[in-house]
C-alpha positions in Angstrom: 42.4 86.0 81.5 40.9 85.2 85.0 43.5 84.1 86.2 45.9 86.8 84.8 43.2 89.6 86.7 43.3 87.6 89.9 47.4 87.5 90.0 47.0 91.2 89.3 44.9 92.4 92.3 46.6 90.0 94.5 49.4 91.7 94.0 48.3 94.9 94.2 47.1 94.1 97.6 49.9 93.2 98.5 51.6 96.0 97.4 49.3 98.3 99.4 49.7 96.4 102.4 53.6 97.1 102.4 52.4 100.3 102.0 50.3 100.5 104.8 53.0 99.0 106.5 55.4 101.3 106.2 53.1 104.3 106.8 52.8 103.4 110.1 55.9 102.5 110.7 57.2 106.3 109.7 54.1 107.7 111.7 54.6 105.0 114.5 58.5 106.6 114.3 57.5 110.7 115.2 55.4 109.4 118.2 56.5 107.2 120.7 58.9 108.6 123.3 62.8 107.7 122.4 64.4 104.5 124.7 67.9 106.2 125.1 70.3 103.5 126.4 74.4 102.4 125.1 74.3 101.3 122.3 77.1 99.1 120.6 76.7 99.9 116.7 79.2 97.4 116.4 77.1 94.7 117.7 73.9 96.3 116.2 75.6 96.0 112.6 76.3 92.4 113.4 73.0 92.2 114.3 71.5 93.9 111.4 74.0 91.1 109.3 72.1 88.5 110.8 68.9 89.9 109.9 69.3 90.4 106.4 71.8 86.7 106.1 69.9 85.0 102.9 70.3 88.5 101.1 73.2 89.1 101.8 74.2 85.9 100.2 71.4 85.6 97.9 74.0 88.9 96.7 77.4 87.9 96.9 78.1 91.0 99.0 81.6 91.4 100.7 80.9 93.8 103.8 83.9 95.4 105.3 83.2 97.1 108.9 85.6 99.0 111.2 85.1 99.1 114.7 81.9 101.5 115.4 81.5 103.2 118.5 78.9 102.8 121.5 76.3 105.6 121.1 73.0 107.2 123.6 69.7 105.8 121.7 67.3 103.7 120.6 68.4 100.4 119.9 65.4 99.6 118.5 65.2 102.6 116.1 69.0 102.7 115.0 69.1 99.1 114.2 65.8 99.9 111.7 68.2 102.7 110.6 71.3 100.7 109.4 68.7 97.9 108.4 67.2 100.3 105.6 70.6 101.1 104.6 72.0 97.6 104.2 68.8 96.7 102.4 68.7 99.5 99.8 72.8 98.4 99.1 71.5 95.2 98.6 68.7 96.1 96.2 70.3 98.2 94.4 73.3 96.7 93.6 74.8 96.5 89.9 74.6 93.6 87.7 77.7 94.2 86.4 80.2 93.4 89.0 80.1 91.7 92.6 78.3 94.1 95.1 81.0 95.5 97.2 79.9 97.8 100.8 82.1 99.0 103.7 81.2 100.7 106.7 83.8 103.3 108.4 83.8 105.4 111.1 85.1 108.9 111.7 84.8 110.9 115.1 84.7 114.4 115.6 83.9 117.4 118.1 80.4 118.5 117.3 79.7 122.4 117.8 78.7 122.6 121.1 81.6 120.8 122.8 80.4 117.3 122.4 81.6 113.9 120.6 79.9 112.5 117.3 80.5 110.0 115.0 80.1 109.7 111.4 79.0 106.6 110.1 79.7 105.8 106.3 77.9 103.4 104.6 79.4 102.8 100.7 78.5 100.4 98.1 79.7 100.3 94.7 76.2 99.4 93.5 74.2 101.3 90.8 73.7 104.7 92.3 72.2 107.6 91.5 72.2 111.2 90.2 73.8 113.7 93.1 70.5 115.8 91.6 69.0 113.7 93.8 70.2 113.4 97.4 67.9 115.0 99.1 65.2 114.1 97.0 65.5 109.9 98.0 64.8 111.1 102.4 61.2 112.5 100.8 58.6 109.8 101.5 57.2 107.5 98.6 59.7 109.2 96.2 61.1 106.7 94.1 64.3 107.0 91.8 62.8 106.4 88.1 63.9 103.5 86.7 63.9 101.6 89.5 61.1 99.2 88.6 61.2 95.7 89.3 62.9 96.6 93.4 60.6 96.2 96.4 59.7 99.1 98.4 57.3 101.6 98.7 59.3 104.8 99.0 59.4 105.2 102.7 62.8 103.3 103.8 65.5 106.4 103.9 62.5 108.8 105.1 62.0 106.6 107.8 65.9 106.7 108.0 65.9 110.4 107.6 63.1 110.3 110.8 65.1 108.4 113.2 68.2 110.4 112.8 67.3 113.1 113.5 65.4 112.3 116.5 68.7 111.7 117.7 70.0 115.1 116.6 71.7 113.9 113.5 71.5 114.1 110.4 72.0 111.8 107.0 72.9 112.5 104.1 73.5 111.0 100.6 76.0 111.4 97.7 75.3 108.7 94.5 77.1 108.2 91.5 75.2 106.7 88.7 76.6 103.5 87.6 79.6 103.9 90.6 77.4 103.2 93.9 76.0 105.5 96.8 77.3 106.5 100.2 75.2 107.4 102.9 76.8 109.5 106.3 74.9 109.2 109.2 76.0 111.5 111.7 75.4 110.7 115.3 75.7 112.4 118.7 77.7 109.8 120.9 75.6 111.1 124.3 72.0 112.7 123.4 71.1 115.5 125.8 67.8 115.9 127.4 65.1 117.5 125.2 62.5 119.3 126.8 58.6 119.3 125.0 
């Protein structure tokens, strides 16, 4: 019985230390001043590949990506972006069939004159209720019956965050049992923002 209470608050503290972690990472996201530069989401995605290797094996995921455009922003903070989104694919895949995820590209004219790209990332994984596609950018909200997955709830918030620091948006369309797509949509030059 000791030993059953010990593995119990160990891994509760554990768990709150994700937690903690990822608080500050969405607070940590709101403050400190943007580091626009050209950015290659090509590259970044392969990047992002690398990063998450083992579990993307561990998953026996086929990725398919077209060519993605160079974007104004934060390296830093758009690789965390498609990061979070790889990871939830991979997570939440279906034990039914092998996980399948492709990343395409559209460009259009945004309202004011300018460029932007949106960038689809689809898997055909377990999804989830359209009820609920807002509901998964709120922070620590957790689809139900998703026990047993990592994660403290603050992955797509943190998503959501970034985004639209870049003034974009995201957005998410599921289909239980089908898979989920998220659409980021991206400015391809960011204009000054004053205050």
């Amino acid at each position: 019985d000791g030993q059953r209470y010990v593995e119990v608050m160990v891994d509760g503290a554990t768990r709150m230390g994700r937690m903690i972690d990822g608080i500050l990472a969405y607070s940590r996201a709101g403050l400190a001043e943007l580091e626009i530069g050209e950015v290659d989401l090509t590259e970044l995605w392969r990047s992002v590949c690398s990063d998450l290797e083992i579990q993307v094996e561990e998953a026996g995921a086929e990725i398919s990506v077209e060519d993605l455009p160079t974007v104004e922003g934060d390296a830093a903070r758009l690789h965390q972006v498609f990061q979070n989104l790889l990871s939830n694919a991979l997570k939440y895949r279906s034990p039914h069939r092998p996980l399948r995820i492709s990343v395409t590209v559209e460009r259009r004219t945004s309202a004011p004159g300018g460029e932007e790209c949106v960038i689809s990332i689809a898997d055909n994984g377990s999804g989830f209720e359209q009820v609920f596609a807002e509901a998964v950018f709120e922070p620590f909200k957790r689809l139900q019956g998703r026990k047993g997955v990592d994660g403290v709830g603050l992955g797509l918030a943190l998503c959501h965050r970034i985004v639209r620091l870049h003034n974009g948006s995201v957005e998410a369309e599921g289909r239980p049992d089908e898979g989920a797509s998220f659409r980021v949509v991206l400015p391809l030059r960011q204009e000054v923002r004053h205050g």
